[in-house]
N, C-alpha and C positions, 0 to 999 in steps of 0.2 A: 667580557660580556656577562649579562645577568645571566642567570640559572633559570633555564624555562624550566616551571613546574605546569604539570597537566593541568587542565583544567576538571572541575567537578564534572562536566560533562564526559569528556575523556573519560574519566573513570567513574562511572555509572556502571553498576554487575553487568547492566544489557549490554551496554559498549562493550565491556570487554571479554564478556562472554560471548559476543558475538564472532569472533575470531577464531573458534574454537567451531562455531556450527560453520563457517563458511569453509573449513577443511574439510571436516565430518559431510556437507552436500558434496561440497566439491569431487572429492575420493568417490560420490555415486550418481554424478549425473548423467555417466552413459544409460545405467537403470532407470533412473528417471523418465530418458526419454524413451526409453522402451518401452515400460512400465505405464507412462503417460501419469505416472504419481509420486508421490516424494516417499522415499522411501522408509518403513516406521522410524529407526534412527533419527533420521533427518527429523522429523517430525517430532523426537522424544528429545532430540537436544536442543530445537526451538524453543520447547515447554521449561528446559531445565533455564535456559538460561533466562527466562525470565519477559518471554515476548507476550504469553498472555495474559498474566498479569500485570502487564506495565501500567496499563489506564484502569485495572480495578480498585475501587474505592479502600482505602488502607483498614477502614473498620470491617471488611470480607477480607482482611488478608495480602492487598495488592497492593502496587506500590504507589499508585496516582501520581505516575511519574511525567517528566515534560514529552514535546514535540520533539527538539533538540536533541534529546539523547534518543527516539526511536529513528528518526532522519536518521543518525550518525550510525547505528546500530545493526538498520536493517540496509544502509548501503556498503556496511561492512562483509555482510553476511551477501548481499547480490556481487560482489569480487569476484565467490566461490561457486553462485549458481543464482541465476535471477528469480531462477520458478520458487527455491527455499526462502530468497526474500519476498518477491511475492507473499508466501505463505504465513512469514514476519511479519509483514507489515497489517497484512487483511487481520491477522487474529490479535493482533492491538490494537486494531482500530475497531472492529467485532467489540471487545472489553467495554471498549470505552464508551463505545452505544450500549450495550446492557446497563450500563451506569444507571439509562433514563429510565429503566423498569419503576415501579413501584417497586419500597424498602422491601415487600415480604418477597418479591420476586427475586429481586436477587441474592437474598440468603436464599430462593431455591437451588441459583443457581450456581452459585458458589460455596455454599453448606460446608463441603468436604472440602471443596480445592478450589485455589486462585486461579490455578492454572487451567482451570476450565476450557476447553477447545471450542470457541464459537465460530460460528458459519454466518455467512452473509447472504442475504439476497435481497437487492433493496431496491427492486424496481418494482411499483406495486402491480405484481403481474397474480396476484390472488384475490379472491372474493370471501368476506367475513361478512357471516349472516348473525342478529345479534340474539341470546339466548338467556335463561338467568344464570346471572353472575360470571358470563364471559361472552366469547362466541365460536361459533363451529365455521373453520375456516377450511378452504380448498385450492388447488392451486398448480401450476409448473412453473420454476423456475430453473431456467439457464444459466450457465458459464457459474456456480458457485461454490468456488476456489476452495482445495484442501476438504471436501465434504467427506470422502471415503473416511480418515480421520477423527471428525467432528463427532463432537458430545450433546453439542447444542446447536440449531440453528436459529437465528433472526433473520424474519420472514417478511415482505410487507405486501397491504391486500389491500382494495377498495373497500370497505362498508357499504352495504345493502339499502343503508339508510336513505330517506328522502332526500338526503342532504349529503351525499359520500364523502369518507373522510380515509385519506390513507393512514392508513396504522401498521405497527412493527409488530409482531407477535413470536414470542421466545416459544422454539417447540421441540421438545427434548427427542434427543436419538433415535426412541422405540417409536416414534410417531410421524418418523416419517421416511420416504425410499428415495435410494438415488439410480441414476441410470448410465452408463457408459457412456458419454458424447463428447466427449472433451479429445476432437481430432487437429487442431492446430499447430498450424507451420512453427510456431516461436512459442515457447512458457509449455513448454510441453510436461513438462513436473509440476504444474498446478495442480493437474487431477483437477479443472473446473468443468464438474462434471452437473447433473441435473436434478435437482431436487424435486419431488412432490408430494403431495398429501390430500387425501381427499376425506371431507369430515371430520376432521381433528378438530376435539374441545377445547379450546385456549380460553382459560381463568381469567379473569382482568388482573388478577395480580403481574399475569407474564405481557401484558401488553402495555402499550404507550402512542403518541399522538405521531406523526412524521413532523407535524409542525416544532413539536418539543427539541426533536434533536437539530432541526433546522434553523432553530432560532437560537439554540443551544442554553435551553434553564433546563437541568437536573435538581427535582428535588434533595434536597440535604445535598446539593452538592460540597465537595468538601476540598475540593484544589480547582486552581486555572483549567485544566483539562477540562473539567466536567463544564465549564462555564462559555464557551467560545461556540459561534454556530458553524455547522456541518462544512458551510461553503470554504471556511477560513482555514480549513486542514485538509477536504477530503482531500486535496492536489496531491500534498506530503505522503499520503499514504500508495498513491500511485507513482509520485516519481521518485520518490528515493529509489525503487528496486530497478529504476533505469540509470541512475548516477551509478549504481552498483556495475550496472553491466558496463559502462563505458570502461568504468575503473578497473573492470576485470581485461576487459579487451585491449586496453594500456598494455596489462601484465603480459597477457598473450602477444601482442606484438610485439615485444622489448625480447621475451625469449624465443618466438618462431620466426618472428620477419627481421629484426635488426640486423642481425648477424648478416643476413645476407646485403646488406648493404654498408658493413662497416670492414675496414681496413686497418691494418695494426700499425700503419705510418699517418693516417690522418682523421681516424674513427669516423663515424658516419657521413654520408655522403650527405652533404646539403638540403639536398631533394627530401631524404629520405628525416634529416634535422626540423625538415617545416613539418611534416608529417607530425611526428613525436609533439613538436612544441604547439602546433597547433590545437592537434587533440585534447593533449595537456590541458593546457588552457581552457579549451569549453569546457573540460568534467570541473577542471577547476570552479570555473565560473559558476557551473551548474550547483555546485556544493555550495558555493555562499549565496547564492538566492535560496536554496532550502531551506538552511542554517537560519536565515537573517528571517524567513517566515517563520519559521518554529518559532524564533524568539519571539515575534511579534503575537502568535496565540500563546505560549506560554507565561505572556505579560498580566494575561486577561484583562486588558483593557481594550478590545478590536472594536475599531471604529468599519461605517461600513464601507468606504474609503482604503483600508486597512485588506478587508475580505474581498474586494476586489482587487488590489494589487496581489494579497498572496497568492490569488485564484492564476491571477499572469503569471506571475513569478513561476510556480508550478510548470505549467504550461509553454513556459519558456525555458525552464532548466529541462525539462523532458525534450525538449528540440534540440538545447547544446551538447545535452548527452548523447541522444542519436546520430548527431550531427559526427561527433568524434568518432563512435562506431564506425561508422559509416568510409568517413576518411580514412581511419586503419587498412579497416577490409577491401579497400578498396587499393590501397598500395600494396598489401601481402599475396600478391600472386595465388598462382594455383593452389599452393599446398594447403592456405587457407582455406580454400570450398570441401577439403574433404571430409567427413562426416564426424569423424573422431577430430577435429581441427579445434578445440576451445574458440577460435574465434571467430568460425563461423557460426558458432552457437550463441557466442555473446550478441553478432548480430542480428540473428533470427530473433531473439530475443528482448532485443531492444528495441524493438520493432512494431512486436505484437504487443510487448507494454504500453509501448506510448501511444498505442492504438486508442485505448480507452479515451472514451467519451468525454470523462472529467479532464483529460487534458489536451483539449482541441481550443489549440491557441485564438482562434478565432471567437467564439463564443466568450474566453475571458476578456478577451479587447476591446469588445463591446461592452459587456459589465463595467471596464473599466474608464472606456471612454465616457459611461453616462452618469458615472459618480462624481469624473472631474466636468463633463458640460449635462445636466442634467435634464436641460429641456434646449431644443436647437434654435438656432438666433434664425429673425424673423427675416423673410425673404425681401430682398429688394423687386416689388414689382414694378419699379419705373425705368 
C-alpha cells in the first residue's frame, strides 16, 4: 500500500497544538463546572496554541489561516471539554471579524499581540448615539462567552440615526463590566457571562457596518478568510465544538460502557455493536459536512447557493453529532448519570451547543429551499 502522508491541514500548529489544550481542559473540567469558567491555563494554552490568531491578518502578526484547520482544531480540543472548544472556536471567529475594523483600528488592536483575547456579542442589543469623530455607545449584552478572560470586546448597537444602522463597535477591557449570569445546565466552562457599558466613546477607527461582515468585504482584505460572508461560516464556529463532544462521548463509552457489554469469547454483544457503529458513523458523517464546508469558504469563491447549503450542512452535522450523544448515553446505564461521569457531560453539553440559534435546522432549510426554488410555482385555480 502507499504511504499515507498527512495532510497540510493535519499539520497546521492549531491542529496540532490542539491535542495538547484538549488534555490541559480535560485534566480541569470538573473546575470548570464549578467555577462556571475555563480555567486561566485552559485559556492561556488556547492562546499559545494559536486559536486567536488564526484569522488575524498576517501584516498584525496572524496567521489568516483556513476554515478547515479551525473545524479540525477546535473539534479536537471539544474531545477534552466542549466549554474550552467553545472558547476555541468563538475567539477565532472574534479575530476574524476584527479583520473588518478600519487599518488604524486594528493595529490598536493588535499593536503588541496577535494573540489578542476578543469577546463577542453580536446581537445588536445596544444603542450608538453619533458624536465627533465616533460615538458614545450603551448597552447589556448576554450569554458572551469566555468575557472574564477577554482584552477586547466586539459589541453591536442600533444607531440613533433617522435611518438605524447596526454596527460592531471594538471596546477595550477598562470600558467595560461584566456580571455573573452564566447558570446553565450544559457549556458550563463558557463563563458566558454579561457584558455592559453605559457611555463609552467608540472612535470610528474601532467601528464598522454589520452589513460589512455580512456581506463579507474586508478592506485590504488579504486571504479567503477575510472575503466570504458571515452566513457561510457562522455554522462552523458553532458546530465543530459539538462534533467535539460526540467524539469525546465515543471515547467515554468505549472506556465506561463497553466493557460491560463485551465478553472475552465473543467481544461485544451485537446490541451494544449497533450502538458503537451507529454513533460512529453520524460523528463521522458530521465531520465530512464540516470539512467539505470549510473547504468550500476557504475557496473564496461562495456562491449564494453555496452559503445556503453550508448554513444546512452546519445545522445538520450539529443534529448527527447530538444524535450519537444521545444514543451513547442512552445505552450506558446508570453509572453514566453520575456527576463526575464524562459522558454525561458530554451530553449535557451537546445539547446546550446545538441549542444555538445559528444552528436551528429549520430556518436553514428554508434558506435553502428558496436558493434552489426561488419564487413558488403558480397555483392551479381550476
Amino acid at each position: 500500500m502507499p504511504t499515507q502522508h498527512p495532510s497540510r491541514t493535519e499539520t497546521a500548529a492549531v491542529v496540532v497544538a490542539a491535542t495538547e489544550v484538549a488534555k490541559i481542559a480535560a485534566e480541569r473540567t470538573q473546575a470548570a463546572e464549578r467555577d462556571r469558567r475555563l480555567a486561566p491555563e485552559v485559556v492561556r494554552s488556547m492562546l499559545d496554541a494559536g486559536f486567536a490568531r488564526h484569522f488575524v491578518p498576517r501584516r498584525h502578526g496572524g496567521d489568516a489561516g483556513t476554515f478547515e484547520e479551525i473545524v479540525r482544531a477546535v473539534s479536537v480540543v471539544g474531545e477534552g471539554c466542549t466549554s474550552a472548544a467553545w472558547a476555541a472556536s468563538l475567539t477565532a471567529s472574534l479575530g476574524r471579524m476584527a479583520a473588518y475594523l478600519p487599518e488604524t483600528g486594528q493595529k490598536r488592536l493588535w499593536a503588541d499581540d496577535p494573540d489578542t483575547l476578543i469577546v463577542g456579542a453580536l446581537m445588536p442589543l445596544g444603542r450608538a448615539r453619533r458624536e465627533e469623530g465616533g460615538w458614545r455607545i450603551s448597552g447589556t449584552w448576554p450569554y458572551v462567552s469566555v468575557v472574564d478572560h477577554s482584552c477586547w470586546a466586539l459589541v453591536c448597537a442600533m444607531t440613533t440615526e433617522r435611518k438605524p444602522v447596526a454596527r460592531f463597535f471594538a471596546v477595550p477591557r477598562a470600558d467595560y463590566r461584566t456580571e455573573a449570569t452564566w447558570s446553565s445546565v450544559g457549556m458550563r466552562g463558557t463563563g458566558s457571562n454579561t457584558l455592559s457599558t453605559d457611555g463609552t466613546f467608540v472612535p470610528d477607527e474601532l467601528t464598522f457596518t454589520r452589513d460589512a461582515i455580512v456581506v463579507g468585504v474586508a478592506d485590504g482584505a488579504e486571504a479567503p478568510c477575510h472575503r466570504v460572508p458571515l452566513k457561510a461560516v457562522n455554522g462552523l464556529c458553532f458546530a465543530a465544538p459539538v462534533l467535539g463532544a460526540a467524539r469525546g462521548a465515543l471515547t467515554a463509552w468505549r472506556e465506561e460502557s463497553a466493557p460491560r457489554y463485551t465478553s472475552a469469547s465473543s467481544g461485544l454483544t451485537t446490541a451494544a455493536a449497533v450502538v458503537l457503529a451507529r454513533a460512529a458513523g453520524e460523528a463521522d458523517t458530521a465531520a465530512l459536512l464540516l470539512e467539505s464546508a470549510a473547504r468550500t469558504a476557504d475557496s473564496g469563491l461562495v456562491t449564494e447557493l453555496d452559503v445556503a447549503r453550508n448554513s444546512r450542512d452546519c445545522a445538520l452535522a450539529a443534529e448527527l453529532s447530538t444524535a450519537a450523544v444521545d444514543r451513547l448515553f442512552a445505552s450506558a446505564g446508570t453509572r453514566a448519570h453520575q456527576e463526575t461521569a464524562p459522558l454525561q457531560r458530554h451530553w449535557r453539553d451537546a445539547h446546550t451547543a446545538a441549542g444555538h440559534v445559528v444552528l436551528g435546522f429549520e430556518g436553514a432549510a428554508e434558506s435553502y429551499a428558496r436558493e434552489l426554488h426561488p419564487t413558488a410555482p403558480p397555483r392551479d385555480t381550476e
